[in-house]
N, C-alpha and C positions, 0 to 999 in steps of 0.2 A: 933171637929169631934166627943167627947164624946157623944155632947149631941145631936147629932144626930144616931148616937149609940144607945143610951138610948130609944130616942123615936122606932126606929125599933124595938126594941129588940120583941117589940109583933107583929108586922109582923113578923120574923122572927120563933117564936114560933107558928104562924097563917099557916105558911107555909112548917111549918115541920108536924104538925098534921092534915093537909089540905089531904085527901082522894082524892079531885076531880082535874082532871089535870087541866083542866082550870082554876081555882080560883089559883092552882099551880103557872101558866105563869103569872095572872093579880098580884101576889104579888110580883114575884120574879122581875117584870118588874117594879112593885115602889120599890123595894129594889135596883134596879138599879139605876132607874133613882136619887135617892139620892149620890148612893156610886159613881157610873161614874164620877163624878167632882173632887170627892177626887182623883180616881182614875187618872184622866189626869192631874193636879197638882201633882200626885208624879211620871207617868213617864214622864211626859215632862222634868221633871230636868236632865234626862238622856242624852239629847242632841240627840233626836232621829229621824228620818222622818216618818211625818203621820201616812202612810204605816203601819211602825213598832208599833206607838203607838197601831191603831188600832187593830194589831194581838196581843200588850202586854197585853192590853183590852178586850179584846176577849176571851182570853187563863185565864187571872183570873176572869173572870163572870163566865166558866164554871167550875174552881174550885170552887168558891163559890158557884155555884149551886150544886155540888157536895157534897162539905160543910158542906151546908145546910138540908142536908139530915140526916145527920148522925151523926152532932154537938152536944154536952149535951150542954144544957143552965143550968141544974141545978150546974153545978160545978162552981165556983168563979171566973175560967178562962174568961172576957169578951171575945166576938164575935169581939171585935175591935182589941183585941193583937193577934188574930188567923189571923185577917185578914190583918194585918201589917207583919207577919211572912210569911201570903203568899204571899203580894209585893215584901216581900224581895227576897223571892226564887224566885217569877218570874224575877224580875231583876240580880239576880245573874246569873238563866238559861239563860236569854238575852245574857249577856254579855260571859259566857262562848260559846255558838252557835258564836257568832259577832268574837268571838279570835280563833274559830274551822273555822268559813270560813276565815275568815284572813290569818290563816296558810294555809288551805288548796289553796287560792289562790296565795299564795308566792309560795308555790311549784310547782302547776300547770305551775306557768312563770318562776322559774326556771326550770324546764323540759323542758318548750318550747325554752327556749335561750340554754339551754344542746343540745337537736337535733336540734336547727338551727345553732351550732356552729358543730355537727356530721354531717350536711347534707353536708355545705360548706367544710368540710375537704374532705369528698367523692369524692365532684366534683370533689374539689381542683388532688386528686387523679387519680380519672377515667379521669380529661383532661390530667394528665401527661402521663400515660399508654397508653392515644387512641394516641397522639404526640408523643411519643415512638413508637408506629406502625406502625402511618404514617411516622415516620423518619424510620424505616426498612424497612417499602415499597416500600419508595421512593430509598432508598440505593441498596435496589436489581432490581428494576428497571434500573438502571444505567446497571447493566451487560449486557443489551442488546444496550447499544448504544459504538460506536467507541470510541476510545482515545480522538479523537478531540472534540467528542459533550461532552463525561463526563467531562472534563476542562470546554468548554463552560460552562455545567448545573453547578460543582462546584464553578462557578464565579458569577454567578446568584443568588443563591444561599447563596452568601457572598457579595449578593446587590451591585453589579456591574452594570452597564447597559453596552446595547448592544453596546454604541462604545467607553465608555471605555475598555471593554474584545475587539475590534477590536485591540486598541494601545498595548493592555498587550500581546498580542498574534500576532502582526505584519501580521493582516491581514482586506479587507476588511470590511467595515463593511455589506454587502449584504451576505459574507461567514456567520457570525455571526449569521445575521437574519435566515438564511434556516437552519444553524446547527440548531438554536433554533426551528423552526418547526419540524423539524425533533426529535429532541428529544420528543418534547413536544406528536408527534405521537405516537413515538417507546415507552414511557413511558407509552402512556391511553392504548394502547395494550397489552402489558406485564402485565398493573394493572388489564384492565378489562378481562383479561385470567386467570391469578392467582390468583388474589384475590376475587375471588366473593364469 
């Protein structure tokens, strides 16, 4: 890579004392087309996808164009150990962003498993409370039916059917049936009177 280094080094000097923007873009574009190979040989070692290369690519041509503006070539420091020091930082900057969305995506799904484990309790809550309503609704409901229908609705209730509660209660089972309609009346009345 030195000696390819070496030979740029007067492009590089052509293009920093270059006045004209054009002549600017035609050198800095063979000072590319040189470095880009280097450049995808040392981030492909990263283990990276296209995509990425092309933005790691991308992000240090325009450091280097930058660079390039305002580099001393008269000091001993070579253009190749500057420009090693900025692979290095762009790869460092890579990987720190890759470990800032990492985390920041571990947290976003733990947040999301946090409130789908608060939603589920809610429900979990709010069906106990509306079942707790309906169980007082139904209980005060009851005060409007007879002795014999509330036993009925209590048997029911306690998943009975209609001619077992006949035997339990020594009576037909046709009594049983009408009790049951009759509650089942006197109850959507009472509910849909009070409760609305």
């Amino acid at each position: 890579m030195t000696y390819h280094f070496r030979q740029l080094e007067d492009i590089f000097k052509a293009f920093q004392y270059s006045q004209n923007t054009l002549e600017k873009e035609q050198l800095f574009a063979n000072i590319m087309n040189v470095i880009r190979p280097k450049l995808m040989m040392k981030f492909r070692s990263l283990g990276i996808y296209h995509q990425e290369l092309e933005d790691l690519i991308q992000d240090t041509s325009l450091k280097i164009y930058l660079a390039l503006h305002k580099f001393n070539f008269n000091t001993n420091v070579p253009f190749e150990h500057y420009l090693n020091r900025l692979v290095y930082s762009v790869k460092k900057d890579f990987w720190r962003k890759r470990y800032a969305f990492n985390q920041r995506q571990q947290l976003l799904i733990n947040e999301c498993v946090v409130e789908y484990r608060l939603n589920q309790m809610i429900k979990r809550t709010e069906a106990l409370y509306l079942t707790r309503l309906s169980k007082e609704d139904l209980i005060d409901s009851f005060k409007k039916l007879s002795m014999f229908e509330r036993e009925v609705a209590n048997l029911l209730l306690l998943d009975y059917s209609p001619s077992e509660i006949a035997k339990r209660l020594n009576v037909k089972d046709k009594v049983v049936y009408n009790s049951i309609q009759r509650c089942k009346i006197k109850m959507k009345q009472y509910l849909l009177k009070y409760k609305r």
